[in-house]
C-alpha positions in Angstrom: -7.5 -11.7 -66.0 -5.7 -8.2 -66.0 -6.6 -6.4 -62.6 -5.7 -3.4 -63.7 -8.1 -3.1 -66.6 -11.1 -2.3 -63.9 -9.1 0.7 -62.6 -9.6 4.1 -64.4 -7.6 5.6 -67.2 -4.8 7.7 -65.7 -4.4 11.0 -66.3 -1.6 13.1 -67.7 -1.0 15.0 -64.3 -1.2 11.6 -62.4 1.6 10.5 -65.2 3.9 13.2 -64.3 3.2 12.7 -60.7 4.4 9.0 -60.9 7.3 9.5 -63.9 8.4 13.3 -63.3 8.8 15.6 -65.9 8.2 14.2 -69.6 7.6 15.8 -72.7 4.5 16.0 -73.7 4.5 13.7 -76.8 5.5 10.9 -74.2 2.8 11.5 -72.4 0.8 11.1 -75.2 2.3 7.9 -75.9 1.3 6.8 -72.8 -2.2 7.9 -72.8 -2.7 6.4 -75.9 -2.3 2.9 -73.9 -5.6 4.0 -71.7 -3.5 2.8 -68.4 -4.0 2.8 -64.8 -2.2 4.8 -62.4 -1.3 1.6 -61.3 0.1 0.3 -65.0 1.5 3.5 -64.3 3.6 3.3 -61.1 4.5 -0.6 -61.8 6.1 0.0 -64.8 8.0 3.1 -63.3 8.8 1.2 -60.1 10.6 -1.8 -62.3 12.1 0.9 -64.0 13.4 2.2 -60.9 14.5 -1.3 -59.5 18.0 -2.7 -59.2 16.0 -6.3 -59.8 15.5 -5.2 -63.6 19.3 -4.8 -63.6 19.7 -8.3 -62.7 17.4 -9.9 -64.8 15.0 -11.1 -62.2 13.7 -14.4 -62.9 10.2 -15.4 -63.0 8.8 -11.9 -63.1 7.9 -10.1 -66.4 6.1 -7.1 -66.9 2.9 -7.9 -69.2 0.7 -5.9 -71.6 0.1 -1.9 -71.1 2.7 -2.4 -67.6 5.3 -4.1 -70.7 4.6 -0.8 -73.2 5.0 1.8 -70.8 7.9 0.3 -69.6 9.5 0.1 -72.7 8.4 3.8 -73.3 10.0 4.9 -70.1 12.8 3.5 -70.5 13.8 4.7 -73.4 13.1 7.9 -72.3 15.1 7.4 -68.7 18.3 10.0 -69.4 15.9 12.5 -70.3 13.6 13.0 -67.5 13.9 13.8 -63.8 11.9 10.7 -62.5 9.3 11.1 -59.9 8.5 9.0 -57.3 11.7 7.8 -55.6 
């Protein structure tokens, strides 16, 4: 069962909080998926992680978490990033 799926839909301003500055069309990408803030931060956070880099084993990101991670990252040269 996803966990996530209880939590309410994040918002765009909650997005930007997390991400940073995007354009909006990636937002809207995002949105689209109806995530968490916590689909959200995950996939920004693994994003952010040297562990990605080094092809963690055992540890995959799944569903919405997977797509906005994919989204992100091919977005990552052209935003700021938020959270740090």
């Amino acid at each position: 069962m996803d966990t996530h799926s209880e939590a309410p839909t994040a918002t765009a301003s909650e997005i930007r909080e997390i991400v940073g500055a995007l354009d909006d069309e990636v937002v809207e990408l995002i949105l689209e998926l109806t995530p968490s803030t916590a689909e959200v931060l995950e996939a920004y956070t693994w994003l952010k992680s040297d562990q990605r880099l080094t092809h963690q084993a055992g540890y995959e990101l799944q569903g919405k978490t997977a797509r906005i991670f994919e989204i992100l990252e091919s977005e990552e040269p052209d935003f700021d990033g938020g959270l740090t």
